[in-house]
C-alpha positions as CSV (number, residue, x, y, z in Angstrom):
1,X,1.6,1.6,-18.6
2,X,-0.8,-0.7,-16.4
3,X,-3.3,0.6,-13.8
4,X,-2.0,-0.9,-10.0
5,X,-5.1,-1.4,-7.9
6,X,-5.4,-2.0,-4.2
7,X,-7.5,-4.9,-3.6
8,X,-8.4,-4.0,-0.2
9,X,-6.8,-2.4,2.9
10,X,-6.8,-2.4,6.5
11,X,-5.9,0.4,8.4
12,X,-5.3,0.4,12.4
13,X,-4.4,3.7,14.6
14,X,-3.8,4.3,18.0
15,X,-2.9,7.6,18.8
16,X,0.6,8.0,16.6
17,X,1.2,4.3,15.7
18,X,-0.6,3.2,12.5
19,X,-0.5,0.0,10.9
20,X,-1.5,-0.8,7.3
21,X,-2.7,-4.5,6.1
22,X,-3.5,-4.7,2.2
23,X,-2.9,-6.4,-1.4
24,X,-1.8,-5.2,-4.3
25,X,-3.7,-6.6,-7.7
26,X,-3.4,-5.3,-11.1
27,X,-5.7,-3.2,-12.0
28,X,-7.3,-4.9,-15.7
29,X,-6.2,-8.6,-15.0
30,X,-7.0,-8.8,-11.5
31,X,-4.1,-11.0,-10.5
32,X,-2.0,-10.1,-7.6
33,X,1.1,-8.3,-8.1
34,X,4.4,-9.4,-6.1
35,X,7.1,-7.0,-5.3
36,X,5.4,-3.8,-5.6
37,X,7.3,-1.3,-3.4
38,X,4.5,0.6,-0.9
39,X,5.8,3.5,1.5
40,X,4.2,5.9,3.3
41,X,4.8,9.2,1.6
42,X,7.4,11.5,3.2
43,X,8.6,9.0,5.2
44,X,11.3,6.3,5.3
45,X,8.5,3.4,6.1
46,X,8.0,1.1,3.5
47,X,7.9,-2.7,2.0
48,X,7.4,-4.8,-1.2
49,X,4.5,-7.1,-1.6
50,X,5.0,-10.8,-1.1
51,X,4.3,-13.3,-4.2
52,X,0.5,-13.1,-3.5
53,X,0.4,-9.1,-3.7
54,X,-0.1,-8.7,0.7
55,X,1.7,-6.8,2.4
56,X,1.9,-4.8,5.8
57,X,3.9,-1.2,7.1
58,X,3.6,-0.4,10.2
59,X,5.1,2.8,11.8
60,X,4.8,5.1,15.2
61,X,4.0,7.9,13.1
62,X,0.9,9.3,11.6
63,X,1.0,9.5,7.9
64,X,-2.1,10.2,5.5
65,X,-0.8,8.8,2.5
66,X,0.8,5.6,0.5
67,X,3.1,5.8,-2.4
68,X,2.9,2.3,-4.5
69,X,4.8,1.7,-7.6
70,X,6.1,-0.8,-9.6
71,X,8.2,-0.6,-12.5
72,X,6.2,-1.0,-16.0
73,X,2.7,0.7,-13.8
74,X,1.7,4.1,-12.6
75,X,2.9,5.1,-9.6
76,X,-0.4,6.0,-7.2
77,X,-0.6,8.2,-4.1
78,X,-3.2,7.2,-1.8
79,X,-4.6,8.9,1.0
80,X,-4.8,6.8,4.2
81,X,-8.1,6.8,6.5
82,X,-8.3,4.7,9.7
83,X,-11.0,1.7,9.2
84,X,-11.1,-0.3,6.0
85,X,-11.1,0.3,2.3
């Protein structure tokens, strides 16, 4: 199984809306992944990356953590702090 990475992420909150800006790169090769699912966990919030590996969720609920997973890599929990990563 491969190692997902996320490149970088951008995280906005105001009060209970949050919005989440970020790309998804594999983790040895460094190339972007497409179509990785990303969610927020415990939620029913989520998208697949675009061809370059960005993507963006946002939601009027506070969640503290991202599920991404693609078939063939680990599947990664990540917590979710407001500024960037």
């Amino acid at each position: 199984m491969w190692t997902l990475l996320l490149a970088f992420i951008a995280i906005q909150s105001s009060g209970q809306r949050t919005r989440i800006e970020g790309r998804v790169i594999d983790g040895t090769t460094l190339e972007p992944l497409p179509f990785v699912t990303v969610a927020f966990q415990g939620g029913n919030v989520g998208t697949v990356t675009d061809t370059l590996g960005y993507f963006t969720l946002e939601t009027g609920r506070a969640f503290d953590s991202l599920v991404v997973s693609l078939v063939g890599y680990h599947r990664q929990v990540l917590p979710v702090a407001e500024g960037t990563a």
